[in-house]
C-alpha positions as CSV (number, residue, x, y, z in Angstrom):
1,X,163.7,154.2,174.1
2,X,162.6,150.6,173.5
3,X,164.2,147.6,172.5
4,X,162.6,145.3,169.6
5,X,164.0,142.0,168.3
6,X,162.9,140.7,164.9
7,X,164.0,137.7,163.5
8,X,163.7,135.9,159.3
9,X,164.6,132.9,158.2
10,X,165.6,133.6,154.6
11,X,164.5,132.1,151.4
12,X,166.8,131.7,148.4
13,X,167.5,134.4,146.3
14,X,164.9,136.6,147.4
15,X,165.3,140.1,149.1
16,X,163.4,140.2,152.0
17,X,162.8,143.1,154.3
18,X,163.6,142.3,157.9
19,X,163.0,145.4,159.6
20,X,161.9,149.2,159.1
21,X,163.2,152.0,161.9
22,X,160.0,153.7,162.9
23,X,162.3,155.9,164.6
24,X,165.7,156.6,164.6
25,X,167.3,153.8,165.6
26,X,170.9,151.6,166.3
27,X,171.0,148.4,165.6
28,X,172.7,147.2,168.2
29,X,173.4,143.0,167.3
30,X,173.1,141.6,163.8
31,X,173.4,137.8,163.5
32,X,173.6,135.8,160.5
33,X,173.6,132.2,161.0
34,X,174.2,129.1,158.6
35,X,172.2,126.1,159.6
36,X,173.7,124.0,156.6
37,X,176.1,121.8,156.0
38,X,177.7,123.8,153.4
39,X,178.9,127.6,153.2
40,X,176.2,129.9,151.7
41,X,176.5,133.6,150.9
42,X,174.3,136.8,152.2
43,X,173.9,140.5,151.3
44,X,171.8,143.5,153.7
45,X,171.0,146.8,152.5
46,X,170.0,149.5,154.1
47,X,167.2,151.5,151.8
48,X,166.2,155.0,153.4
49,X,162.5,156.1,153.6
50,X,162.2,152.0,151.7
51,X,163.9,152.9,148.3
52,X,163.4,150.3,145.8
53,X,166.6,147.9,145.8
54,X,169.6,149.9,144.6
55,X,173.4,149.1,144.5
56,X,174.3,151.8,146.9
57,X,172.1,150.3,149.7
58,X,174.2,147.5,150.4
59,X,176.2,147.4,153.3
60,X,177.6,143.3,152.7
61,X,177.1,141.7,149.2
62,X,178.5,138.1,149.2
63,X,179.9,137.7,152.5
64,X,180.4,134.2,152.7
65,X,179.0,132.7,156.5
66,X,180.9,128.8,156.6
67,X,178.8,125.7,157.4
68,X,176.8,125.6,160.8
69,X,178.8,128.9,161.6
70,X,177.3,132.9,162.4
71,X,178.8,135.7,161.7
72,X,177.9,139.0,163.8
73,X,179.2,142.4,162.6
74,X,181.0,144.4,165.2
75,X,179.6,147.3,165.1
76,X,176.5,149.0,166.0
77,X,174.6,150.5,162.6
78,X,172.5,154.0,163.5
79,X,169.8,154.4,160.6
80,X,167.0,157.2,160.3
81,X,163.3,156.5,160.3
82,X,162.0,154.6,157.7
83,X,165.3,153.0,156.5
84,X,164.6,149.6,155.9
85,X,167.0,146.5,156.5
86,X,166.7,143.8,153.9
87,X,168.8,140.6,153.3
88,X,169.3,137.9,150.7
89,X,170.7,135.0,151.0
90,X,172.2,132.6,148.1
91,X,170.3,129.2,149.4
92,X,167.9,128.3,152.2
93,X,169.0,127.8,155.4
94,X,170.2,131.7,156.2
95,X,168.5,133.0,159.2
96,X,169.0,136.6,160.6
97,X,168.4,138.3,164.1
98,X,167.9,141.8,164.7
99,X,168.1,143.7,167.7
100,X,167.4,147.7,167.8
101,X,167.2,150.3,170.3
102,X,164.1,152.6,169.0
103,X,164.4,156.8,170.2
């Protein structure tokens, strides 16, 4: 097992993959943190084997992170190989932090 970190600072409106399992793997922290001054909005998906974007991928759609705040999930999220995290964000200033556990 092996541990990998990967890290995104988002840009507006634009779906951007943050990580793909190689493996089966947990993710075991999610952080989304709001640099700005204001609240901004975020959505992740999870897309098996990298399906193009589909409504039924999304774990979060509009969760709302305050100003200069972070919000972590409190749960770990087990995907299969080739699922893909991505994540949106409604304005710049959205950064995200992955950390999985890789079998």
């Amino acid at each position: 097992m092996s541990r990998t970190i990967h890290q995104a600072d988002l840009a507006a409106t634009t779906l951007t993959d943050i990580y793909t399992a190689p493996t089966e793997a947990n993710i075991m922290h999610l952080s989304v943190c709001n640099h700005t001054g204001g609240a901004l909005t975020f959505r992740l998906a999870l897309a098996p084997n990298g399906e193009a974007d589909n409504a039924k991928h999304y774990i979060l759609y509009g969760k709302s992170v305050p100003a200069t705040d972070t919000y972590q999930p409190p749960y770990t999220l087990p995907v299969p190989a080739q699922t893909v995290l991505r994540a949106y964000a409604s304005a710049v200033g959205i950064s995200i932090t992955v950390i999985a556990d890789e079998t």
